[in-house]
C-alpha positions as CSV (number, residue, x, y, z in Angstrom):
1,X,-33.2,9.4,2.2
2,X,-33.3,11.5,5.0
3,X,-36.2,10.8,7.1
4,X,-37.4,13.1,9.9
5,X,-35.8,12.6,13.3
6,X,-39.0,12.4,15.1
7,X,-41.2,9.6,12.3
8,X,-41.6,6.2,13.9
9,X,-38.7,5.1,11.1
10,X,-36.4,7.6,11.8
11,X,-36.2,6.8,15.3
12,X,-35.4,3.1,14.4
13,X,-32.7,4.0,11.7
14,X,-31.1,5.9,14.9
15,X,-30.4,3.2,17.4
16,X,-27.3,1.4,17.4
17,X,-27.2,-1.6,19.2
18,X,-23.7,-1.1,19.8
19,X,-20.6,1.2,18.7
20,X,-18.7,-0.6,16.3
21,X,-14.7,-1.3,17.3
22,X,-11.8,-0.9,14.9
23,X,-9.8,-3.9,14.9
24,X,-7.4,-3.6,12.1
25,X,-6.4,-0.5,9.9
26,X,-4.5,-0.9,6.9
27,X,-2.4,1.6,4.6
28,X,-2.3,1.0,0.5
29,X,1.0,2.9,-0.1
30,X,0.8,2.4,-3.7
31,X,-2.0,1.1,-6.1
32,X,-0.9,-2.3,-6.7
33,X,1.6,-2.7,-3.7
34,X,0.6,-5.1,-0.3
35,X,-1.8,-3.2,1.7
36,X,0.5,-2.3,5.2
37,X,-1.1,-2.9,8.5
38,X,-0.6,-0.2,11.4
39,X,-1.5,0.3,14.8
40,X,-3.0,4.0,14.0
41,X,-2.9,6.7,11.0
42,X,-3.3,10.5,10.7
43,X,-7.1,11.4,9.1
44,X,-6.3,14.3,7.0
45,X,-10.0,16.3,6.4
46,X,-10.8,16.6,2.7
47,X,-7.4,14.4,1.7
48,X,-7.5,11.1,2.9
49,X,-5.6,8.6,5.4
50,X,-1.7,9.6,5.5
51,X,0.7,7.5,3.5
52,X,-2.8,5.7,1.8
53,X,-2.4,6.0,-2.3
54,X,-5.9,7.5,-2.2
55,X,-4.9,10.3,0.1
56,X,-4.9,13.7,-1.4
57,X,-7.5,13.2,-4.3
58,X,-9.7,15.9,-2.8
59,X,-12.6,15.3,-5.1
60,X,-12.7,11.7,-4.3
61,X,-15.3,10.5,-1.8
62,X,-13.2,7.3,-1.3
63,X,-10.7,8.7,1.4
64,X,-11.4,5.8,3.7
65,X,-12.7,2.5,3.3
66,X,-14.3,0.7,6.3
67,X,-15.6,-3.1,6.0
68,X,-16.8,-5.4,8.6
69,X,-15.0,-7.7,10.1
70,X,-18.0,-10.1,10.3
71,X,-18.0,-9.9,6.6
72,X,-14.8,-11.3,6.4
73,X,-15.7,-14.6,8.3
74,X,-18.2,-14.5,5.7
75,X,-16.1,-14.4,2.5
76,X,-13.8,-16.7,3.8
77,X,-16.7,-19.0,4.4
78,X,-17.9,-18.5,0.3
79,X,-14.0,-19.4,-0.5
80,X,-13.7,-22.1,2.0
81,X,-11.1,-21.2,3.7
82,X,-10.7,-20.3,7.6
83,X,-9.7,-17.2,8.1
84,X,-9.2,-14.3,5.3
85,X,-6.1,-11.9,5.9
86,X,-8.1,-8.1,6.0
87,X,-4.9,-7.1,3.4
88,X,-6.1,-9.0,0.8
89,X,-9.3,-7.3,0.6
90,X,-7.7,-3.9,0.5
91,X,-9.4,-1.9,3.1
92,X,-8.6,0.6,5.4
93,X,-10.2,-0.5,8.7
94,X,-12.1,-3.3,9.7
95,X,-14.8,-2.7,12.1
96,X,-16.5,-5.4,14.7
97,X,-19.8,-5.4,16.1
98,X,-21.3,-2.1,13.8
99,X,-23.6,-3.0,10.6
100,X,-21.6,-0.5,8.5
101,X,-24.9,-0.6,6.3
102,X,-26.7,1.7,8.6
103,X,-24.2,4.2,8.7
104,X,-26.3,5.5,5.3
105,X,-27.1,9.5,4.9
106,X,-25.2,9.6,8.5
107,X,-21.8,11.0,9.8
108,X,-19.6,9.4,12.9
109,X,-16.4,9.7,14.9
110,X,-13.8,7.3,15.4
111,X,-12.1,8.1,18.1
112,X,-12.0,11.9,17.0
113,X,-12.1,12.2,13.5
114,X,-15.4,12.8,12.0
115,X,-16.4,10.7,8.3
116,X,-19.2,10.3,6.8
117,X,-20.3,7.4,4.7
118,X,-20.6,8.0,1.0
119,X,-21.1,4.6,-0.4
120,X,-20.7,1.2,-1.2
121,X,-16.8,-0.1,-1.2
122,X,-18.0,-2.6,-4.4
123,X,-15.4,-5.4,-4.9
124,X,-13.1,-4.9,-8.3
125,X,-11.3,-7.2,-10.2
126,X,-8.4,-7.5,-8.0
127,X,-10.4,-9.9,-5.9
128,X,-10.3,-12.5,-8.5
129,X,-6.3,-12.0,-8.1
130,X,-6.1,-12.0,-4.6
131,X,-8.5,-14.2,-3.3
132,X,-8.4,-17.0,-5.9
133,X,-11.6,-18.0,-8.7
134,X,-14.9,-16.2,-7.3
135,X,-12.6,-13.9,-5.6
136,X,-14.4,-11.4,-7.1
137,X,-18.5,-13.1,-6.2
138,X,-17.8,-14.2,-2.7
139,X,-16.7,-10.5,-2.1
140,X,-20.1,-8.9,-3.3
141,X,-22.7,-7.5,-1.3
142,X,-19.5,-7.8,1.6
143,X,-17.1,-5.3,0.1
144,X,-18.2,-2.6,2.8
145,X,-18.6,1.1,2.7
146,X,-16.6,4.6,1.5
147,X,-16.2,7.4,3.5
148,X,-15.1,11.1,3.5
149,X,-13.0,12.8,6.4
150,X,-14.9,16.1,7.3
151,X,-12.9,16.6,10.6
152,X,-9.5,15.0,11.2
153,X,-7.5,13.4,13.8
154,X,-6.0,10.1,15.0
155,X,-7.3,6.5,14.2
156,X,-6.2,4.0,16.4
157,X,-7.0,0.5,17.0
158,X,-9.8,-0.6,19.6
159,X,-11.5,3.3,19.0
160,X,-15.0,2.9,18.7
161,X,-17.2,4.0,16.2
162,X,-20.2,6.6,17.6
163,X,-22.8,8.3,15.3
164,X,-23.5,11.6,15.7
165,X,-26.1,13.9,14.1
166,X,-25.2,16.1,11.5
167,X,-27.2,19.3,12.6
168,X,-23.8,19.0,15.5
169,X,-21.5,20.1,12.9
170,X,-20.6,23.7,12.5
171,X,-17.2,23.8,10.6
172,X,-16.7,19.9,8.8
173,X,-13.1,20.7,7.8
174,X,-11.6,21.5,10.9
175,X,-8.9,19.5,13.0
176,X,-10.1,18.0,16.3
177,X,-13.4,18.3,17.4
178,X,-13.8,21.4,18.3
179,X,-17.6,21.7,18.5
């Protein structure tokens, strides 16, 4: 739905109250093995996150997937439990302060690498696993979003995330900025 710029609901769907931050980033070096948390990874444009299973399935528009961390506090509340390790959800990176949700039909940056959201991050049956019975329930509607990586870079902890317009972008796949 892309709504003109300049309509009375386009300007609302272009305010942020704030720029999200990255708190966690994790790495799923395999499909089934423990997600790995890191302090920053390599955003390859058109590929994926380095050393991440989904990484080099080109075609895929799940190289990256973001969820929020408030979402997490959220599911841990539907499981009763305190606190819910980001791992066991199987995410990339875990974002604070940003409804991910309204990141729809828009591109951003973290720190420098430009992605652009592509859709829901639904829950699969691994939750049930993980998480314990209604693993899998408490998870949806919270399971976040997927992204592409049109321009690559770094991806570090506490980089903010910044929405930018697409009509910015002259050449999606190249590294660093560049514009």
């Amino acid at each position: 739905m892309n709504l003109p710029k300049d309509s009375a609901i386009g300007q609302l769907m272009g305010h942020f109250p704030n720029a999200g931050i990255i708190t966690w980033i994790g790495l799923r070096p395999e499909r089934r093995l423990p997600v790995q948390a890191v302090d920053k990874v390599e955003a390859i444009a058109g590929k994926g996150l380095l050393g991440d299973h989904y990484q080099g399935r080109s075609t895929s528009n799940r190289q990256v997937t973001l969820i929020q961390e408030e979402h997490l506090s959220t599911v841990a509340s539907f499981l009763s439990i305190e606190k819910l390790d980001p791992a066991l959800v199987r995410r990339n990176i875990v974002v604070k302060g940003l409804n991910l949700l309204a990141l729809k039909d828009k591109q951003f940056y973290i720190g420098d690498v430009l992605l652009e959201m592509t859709g829901l991050c639904q829950p699969c049956s691994r939750m049930e696993e993980v998480l314990g019975p209604g693993g899998y329930n408490a998870m949806r509607g919270h399971g976040g979003i997927t992204a592409k990586i049109l321009q690559g870079g770094i991806i570090q902890l506490g980089d903010q995330i910044v929405v930018t317009e697409k009509e910015e972008i002259k050449n999606p796949y190249v590294y660093g900025k560049g514009l």
